[in-house]
N, C-alpha and C positions, 0 to 999 in steps of 0.2 A: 189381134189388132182391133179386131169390130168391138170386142167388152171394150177394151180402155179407151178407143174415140168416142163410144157411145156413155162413157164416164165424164170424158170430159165435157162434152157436149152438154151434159147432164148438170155439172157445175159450172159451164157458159149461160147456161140459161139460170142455174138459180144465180148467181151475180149478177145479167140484166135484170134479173125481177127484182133485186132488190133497189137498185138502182132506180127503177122504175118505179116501187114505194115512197123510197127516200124522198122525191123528188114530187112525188105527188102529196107528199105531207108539208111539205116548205111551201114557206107564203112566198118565194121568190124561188126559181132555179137559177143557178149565174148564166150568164150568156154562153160564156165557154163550154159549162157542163152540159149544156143544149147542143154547142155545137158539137163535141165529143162525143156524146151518145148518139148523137142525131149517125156521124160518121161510121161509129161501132157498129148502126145497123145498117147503111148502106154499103159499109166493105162485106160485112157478112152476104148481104144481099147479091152484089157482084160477083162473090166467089162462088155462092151455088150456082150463080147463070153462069157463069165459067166453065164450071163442070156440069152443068146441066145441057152444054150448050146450047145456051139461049142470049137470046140480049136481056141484059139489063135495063130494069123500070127505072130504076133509081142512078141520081148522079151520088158521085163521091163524097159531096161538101154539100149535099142539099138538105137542108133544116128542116127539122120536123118539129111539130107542135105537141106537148108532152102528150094529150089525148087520141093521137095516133100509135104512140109508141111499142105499147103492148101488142094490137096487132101485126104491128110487123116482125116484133122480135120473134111474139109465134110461130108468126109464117115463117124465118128462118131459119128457125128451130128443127120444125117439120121438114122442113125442105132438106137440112143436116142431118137429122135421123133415116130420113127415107134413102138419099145415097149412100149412108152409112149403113143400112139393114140391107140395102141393094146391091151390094158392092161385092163382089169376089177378088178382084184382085186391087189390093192397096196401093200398091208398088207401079201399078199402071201410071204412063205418064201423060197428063192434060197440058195438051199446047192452046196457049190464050192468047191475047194481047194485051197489052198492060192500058190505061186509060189514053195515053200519049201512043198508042198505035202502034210500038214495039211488038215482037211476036217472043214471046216464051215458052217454056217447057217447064214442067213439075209434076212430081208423081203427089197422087190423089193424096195419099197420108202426109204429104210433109204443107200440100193445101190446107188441108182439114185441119194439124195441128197448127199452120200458121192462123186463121180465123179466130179460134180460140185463145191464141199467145196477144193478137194484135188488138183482142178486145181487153185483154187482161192489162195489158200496156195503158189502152189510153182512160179503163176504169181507174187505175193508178192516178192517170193525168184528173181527170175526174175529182180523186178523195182530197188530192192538194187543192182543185177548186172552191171543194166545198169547207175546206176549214180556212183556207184564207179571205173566205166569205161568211165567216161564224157558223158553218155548218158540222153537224158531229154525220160524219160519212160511215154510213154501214161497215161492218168489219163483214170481207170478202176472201179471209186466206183461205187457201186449198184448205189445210190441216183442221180450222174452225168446219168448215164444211163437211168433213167428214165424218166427225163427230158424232 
């Protein structure tokens, strides 16, 4: 389980990097793709405070300016790999609370993969941004990347 989260993990980050190129070579980002990445790293950010339990820095929909961006995806990154190198049992379950103050329960792997699915999602939302704004959106499939 730790090789293939720490894979995926692996291809979460080179997809925000590129993202994070992409977007620093356009003479505009769209609003929305600001707003969607900006989100990509504040859920990532809340799910490691989740499981780290800690509070969260970051709101859910709080904007970031694309020159902050890198670092924080780093910090996520790190923060990913360290409970993921740290971790014995996968299958453990993390009780949170959702932003709305709800109380839940999830075991650590089905967290971790969701982080990774929910960035893959809205980098999707993302590439439809950037071509209905005349932009050519980085190719991000699993399969390219493995290559």
């Amino acid at each position: 389980m730790r090789a293939y989260l720490q894979q995926l993990f692996d291809y979460n980050y080179f997809c925000n990097k590129e993202i994070i190129e992409a977007c620093s070579k356009a003479k505009k980002v769209p609003d929305r793709s600001r707003e969607l990445f900006s989100h990509i790293l504040n859920a990532h950010h809340i799910w490691n405070a989740r499981i780290l339990e800690e509070t969260p820095k970051l709101g859910v929909w709080e904007l970031h300016e694309e020159p902050a961006w890198q670092e924080l995806h780093y910090e996520n990154q790190r923060n990913s790999f360290g409970i993921i190198s740290n971790t014995e049992f996968f299958d453990r379950r993390i009780i949170y609370e959702n932003t709305e103050g709800r109380s839940f329960s999830n075991t650590l792997q089905d967290i971790l993969f969701h982080i990774v699915n929910h960035g893959t999602h809205h980098r999707g939302q993302i590439t439809m941004d950037f071509r209905k704004n005349g932009m050519d959106p980085p190719l991000l499939d699993y399969i390219l990347y493995k290559r």
